[in-house]
C-alpha positions as CSV (number, residue, x, y, z in Angstrom):
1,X,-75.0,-12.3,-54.9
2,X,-76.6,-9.2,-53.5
3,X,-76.0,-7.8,-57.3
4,X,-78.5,-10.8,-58.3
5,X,-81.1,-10.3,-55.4
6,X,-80.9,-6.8,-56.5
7,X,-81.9,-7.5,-60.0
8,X,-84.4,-9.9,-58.8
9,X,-86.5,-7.6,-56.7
10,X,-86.3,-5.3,-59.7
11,X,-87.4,-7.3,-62.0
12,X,-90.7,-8.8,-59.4
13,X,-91.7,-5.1,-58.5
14,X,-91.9,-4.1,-62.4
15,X,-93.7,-7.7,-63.2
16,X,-96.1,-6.6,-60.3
17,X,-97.3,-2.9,-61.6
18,X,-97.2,-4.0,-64.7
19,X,-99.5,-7.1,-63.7
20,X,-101.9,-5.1,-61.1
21,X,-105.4,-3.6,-61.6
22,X,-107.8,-4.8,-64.3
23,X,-106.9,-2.4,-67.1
24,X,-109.5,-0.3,-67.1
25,X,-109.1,3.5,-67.0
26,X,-111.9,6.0,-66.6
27,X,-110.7,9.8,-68.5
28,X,-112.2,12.5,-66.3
29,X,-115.2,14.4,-67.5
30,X,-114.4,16.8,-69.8
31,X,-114.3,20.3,-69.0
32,X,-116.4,23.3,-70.3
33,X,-120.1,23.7,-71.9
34,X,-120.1,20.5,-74.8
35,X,-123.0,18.7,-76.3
36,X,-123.1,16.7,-79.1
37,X,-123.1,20.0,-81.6
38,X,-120.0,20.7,-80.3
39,X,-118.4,17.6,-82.5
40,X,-117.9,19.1,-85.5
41,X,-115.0,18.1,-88.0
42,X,-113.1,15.0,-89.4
43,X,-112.5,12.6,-86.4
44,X,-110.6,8.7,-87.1
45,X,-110.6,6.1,-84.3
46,X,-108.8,2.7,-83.8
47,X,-109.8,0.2,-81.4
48,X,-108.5,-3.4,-80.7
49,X,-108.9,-6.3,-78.2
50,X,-110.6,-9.8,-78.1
51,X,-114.0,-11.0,-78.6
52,X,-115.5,-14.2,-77.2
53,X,-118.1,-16.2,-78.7
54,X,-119.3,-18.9,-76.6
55,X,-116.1,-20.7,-74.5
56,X,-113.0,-19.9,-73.3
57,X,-111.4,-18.9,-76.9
58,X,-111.0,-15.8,-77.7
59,X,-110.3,-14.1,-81.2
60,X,-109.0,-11.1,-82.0
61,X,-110.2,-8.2,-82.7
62,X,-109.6,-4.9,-84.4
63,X,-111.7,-2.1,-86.1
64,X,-110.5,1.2,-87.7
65,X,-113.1,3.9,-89.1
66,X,-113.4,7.7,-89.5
67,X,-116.3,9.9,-89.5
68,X,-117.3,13.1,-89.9
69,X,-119.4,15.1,-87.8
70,X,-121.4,18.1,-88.8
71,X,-122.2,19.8,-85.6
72,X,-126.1,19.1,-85.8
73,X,-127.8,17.6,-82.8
74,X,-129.7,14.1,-84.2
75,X,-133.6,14.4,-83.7
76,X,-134.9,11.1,-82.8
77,X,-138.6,10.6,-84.1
């Protein structure tokens, strides 16, 4: 019995962190002297979740890409 309680609280305490907070993580600022020259080279990114249009349905979503970045600062006219 106290095997099975055991297990039980276990198994509530990992359900609850795994359950808690809303998911969202904010990185902290990077470190040093970077602007956008400083992204230079061959970068890929992946990115997935759900998108809802209109309702309570939601559809997936997932987008892949790569792009490469020269190092030169965009002027905006």
């Amino acid at each position: 019995m106290k095997r099975l309680l055991l297990m039980l609280a276990v198994a509530g305490a990992l359900w609850s962190a795994a359950c808690s907070g809303n998911g969202i993580v904010n990185p902290p600022p990077p470190v040093g002297k970077y602007s956008k020259a400083s992204l230079n080279g061959q970068y890929a990114f992946v990115t997935n979740g759900e998108s809802f249009t209109g309702g309570l349905s939601a559809t997936p979503l997932a987008r892949t890409g790569s792009f490469t970045a020269d190092g030169i600062t965009p002027k905006f006219l």
